[in-house]
GUDRENZA-810384 format. One record per residue (C-alpha): residue in one letter; chain; x negated, y negated, z negated. Coordinates in Angstrom, 3 decimals. Layout:
("a" "A" (X Y Z))
...
//
This chain:
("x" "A" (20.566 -42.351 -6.157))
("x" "A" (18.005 -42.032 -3.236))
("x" "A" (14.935 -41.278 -5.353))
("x" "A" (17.049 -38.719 -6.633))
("x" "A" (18.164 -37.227 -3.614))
("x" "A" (14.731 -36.882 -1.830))
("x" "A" (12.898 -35.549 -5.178))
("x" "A" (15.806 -33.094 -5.219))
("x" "A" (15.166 -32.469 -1.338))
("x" "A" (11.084 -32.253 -2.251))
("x" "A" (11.861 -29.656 -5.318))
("x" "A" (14.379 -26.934 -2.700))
("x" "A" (11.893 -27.887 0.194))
("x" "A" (8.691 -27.033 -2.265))
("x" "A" (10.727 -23.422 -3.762))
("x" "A" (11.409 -22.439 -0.039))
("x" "A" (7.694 -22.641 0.769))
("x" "A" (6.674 -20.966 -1.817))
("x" "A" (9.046 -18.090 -1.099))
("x" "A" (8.165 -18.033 2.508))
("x" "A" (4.092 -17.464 1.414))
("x" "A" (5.077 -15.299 -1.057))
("x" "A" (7.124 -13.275 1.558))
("x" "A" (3.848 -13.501 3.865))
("x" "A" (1.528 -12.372 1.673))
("x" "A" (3.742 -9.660 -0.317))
("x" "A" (1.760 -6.144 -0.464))
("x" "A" (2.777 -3.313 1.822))
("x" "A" (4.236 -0.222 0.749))
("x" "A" (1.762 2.408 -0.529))
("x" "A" (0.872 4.967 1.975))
("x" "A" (-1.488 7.776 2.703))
("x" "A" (0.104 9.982 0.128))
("x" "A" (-1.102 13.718 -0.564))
("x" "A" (0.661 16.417 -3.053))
("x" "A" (-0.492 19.771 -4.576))
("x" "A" (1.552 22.137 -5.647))
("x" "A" (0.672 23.258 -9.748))
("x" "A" (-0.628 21.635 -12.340))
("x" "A" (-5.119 20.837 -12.720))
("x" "A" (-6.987 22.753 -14.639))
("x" "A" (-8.836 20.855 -16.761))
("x" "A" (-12.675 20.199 -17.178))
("x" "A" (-14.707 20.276 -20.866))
("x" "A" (-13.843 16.727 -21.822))
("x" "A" (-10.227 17.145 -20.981))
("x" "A" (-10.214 16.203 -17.905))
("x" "A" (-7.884 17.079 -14.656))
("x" "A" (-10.098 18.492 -12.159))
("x" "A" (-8.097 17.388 -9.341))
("x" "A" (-8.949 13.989 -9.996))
("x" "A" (-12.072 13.974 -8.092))
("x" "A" (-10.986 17.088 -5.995))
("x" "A" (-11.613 17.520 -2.334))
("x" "A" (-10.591 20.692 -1.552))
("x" "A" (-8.182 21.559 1.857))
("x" "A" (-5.266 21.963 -0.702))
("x" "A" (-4.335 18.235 -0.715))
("x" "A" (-1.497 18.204 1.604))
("x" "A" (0.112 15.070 3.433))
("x" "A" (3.403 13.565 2.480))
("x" "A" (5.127 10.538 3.595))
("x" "A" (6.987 9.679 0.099))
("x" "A" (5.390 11.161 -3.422))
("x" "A" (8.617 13.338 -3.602))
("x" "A" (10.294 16.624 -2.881))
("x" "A" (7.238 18.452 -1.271))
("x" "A" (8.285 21.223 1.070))
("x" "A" (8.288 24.956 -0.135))
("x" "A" (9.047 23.970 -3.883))
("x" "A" (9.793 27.850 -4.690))
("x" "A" (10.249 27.368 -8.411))
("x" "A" (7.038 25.010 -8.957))
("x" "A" (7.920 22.818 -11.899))
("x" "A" (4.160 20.564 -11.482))
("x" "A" (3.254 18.799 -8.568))
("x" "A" (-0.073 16.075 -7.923))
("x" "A" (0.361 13.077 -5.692))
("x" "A" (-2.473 10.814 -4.688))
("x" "A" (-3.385 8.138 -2.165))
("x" "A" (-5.579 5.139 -2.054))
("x" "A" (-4.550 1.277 -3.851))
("x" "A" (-4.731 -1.382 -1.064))
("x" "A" (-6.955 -3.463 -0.521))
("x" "A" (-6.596 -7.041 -0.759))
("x" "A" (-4.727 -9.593 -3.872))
("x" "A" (-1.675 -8.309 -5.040))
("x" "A" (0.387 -11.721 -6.782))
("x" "A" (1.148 -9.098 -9.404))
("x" "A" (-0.698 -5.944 -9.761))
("x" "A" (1.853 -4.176 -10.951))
("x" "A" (4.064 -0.748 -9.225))
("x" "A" (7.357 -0.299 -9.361))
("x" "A" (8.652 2.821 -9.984))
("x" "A" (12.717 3.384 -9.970))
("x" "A" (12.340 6.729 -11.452))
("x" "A" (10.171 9.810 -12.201))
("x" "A" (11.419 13.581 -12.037))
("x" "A" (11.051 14.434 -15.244))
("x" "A" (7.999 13.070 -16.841))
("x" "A" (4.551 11.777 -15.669))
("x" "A" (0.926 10.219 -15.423))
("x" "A" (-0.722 8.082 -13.249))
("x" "A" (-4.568 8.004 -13.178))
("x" "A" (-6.758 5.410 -11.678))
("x" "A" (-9.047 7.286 -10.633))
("x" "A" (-10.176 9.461 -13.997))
("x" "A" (-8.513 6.914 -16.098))
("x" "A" (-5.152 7.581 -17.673))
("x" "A" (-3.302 3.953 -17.005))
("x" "A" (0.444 5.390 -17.758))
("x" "A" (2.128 7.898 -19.530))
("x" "A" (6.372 8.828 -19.657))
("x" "A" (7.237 11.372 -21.451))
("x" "A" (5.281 14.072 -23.675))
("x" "A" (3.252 16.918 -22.053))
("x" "A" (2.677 20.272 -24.203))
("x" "A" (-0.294 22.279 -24.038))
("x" "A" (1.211 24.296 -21.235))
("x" "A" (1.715 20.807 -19.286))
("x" "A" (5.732 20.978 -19.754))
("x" "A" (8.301 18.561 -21.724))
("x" "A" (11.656 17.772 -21.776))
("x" "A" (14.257 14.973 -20.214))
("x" "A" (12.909 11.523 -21.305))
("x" "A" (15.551 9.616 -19.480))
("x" "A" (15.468 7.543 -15.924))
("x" "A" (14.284 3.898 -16.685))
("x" "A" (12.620 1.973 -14.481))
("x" "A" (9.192 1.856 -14.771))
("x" "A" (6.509 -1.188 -13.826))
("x" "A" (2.434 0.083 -14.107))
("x" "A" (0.169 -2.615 -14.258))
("x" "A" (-2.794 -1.821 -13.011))
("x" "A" (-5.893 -3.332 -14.384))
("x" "A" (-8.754 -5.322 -12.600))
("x" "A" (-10.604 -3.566 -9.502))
("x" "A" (-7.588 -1.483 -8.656))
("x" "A" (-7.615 -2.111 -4.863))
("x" "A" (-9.480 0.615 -2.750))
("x" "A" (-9.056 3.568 -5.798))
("x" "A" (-7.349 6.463 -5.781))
("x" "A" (-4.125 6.928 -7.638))
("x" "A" (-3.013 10.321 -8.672))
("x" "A" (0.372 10.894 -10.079))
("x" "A" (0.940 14.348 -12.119))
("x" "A" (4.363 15.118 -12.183))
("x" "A" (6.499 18.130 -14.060))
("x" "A" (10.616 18.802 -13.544))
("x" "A" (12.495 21.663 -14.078))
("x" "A" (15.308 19.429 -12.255))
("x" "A" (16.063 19.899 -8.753))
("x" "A" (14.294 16.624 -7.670))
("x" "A" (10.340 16.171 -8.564))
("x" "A" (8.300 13.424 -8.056))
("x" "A" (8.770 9.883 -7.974))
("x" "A" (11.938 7.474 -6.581))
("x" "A" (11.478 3.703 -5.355))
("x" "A" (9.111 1.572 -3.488))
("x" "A" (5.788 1.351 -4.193))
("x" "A" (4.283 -2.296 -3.678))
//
């Protein structure tokens, strides 16, 4: 009954370690974000242009949603910069995207929701959740998220760790 008891004890005592140094060592929320109104132009390959953009119209923005001065826009850019460091799980989380979208590492298309036209536009694919797993020698990239809505919310919903 004793043996039992303390390899019980050793199994909860062994989980709540774990969870405390997987609480220690759990990423922090992305930050650093930038938007542009519109939607990129796109180079002879294909391309977006403002994936390796630098221009002044990158504009700061604490959460990758609802940019001031919408006025009608219906496409929006986000980017910022992957962390650093060893994720447990390289993956984000994303709760929801207004309406459809595209993340890019860097100039490489890693996720798609939804269908884009030749004029950059689709329609309503739904609200899932969403989890992005991003591939080897993600930390210290950029990530840019293209976004289109013709709903009164644009951009993306959740945290992003």
């Amino acid at each position: 009954m004793r043996s039992g008891l303390l390899q019980l004890a050793t199994v909860i005592l062994l989980l709540v370690i774990s969870g405390a140094l997987h609480a220690s060592t759990a990423p922090e929320p992305l930050t650093g974000w930038e938007y542009r109104w519109g939607d990129s132009p796109r180079d002879p390959q294909g391309q977006p242009e403002w994936l390796n953009d630098s221009s002044d119209a990158w504009q700061p923005i604490d959460f990758p949603s609802n940019p001031a001065e919408r006025n009608g826009q219906q496409h929006v850019w986000f980017r910022t910069l992957l962390p650093e460091g060893e994720w447990r799980d390289p993956v984000l989380y994303i709760t929801s995207i207004d309406l459809i979208g595209q993340l890019y590492l860097n100039d490489e298309l890693i996720y798609q929701y939804g269908e884009f036209d030749e004029n950059g536009e689709g329609d309503f694919a739904g609200w899932p959740w969403h989890m992005v797993e991003l591939p080897e020698g993600y930390a210290g990239q950029q990530l840019s998220v293209r976004v289109f809505s013709y709903y009164t919310d644009i951009g993306l919903w959740g945290r992003f760790t």
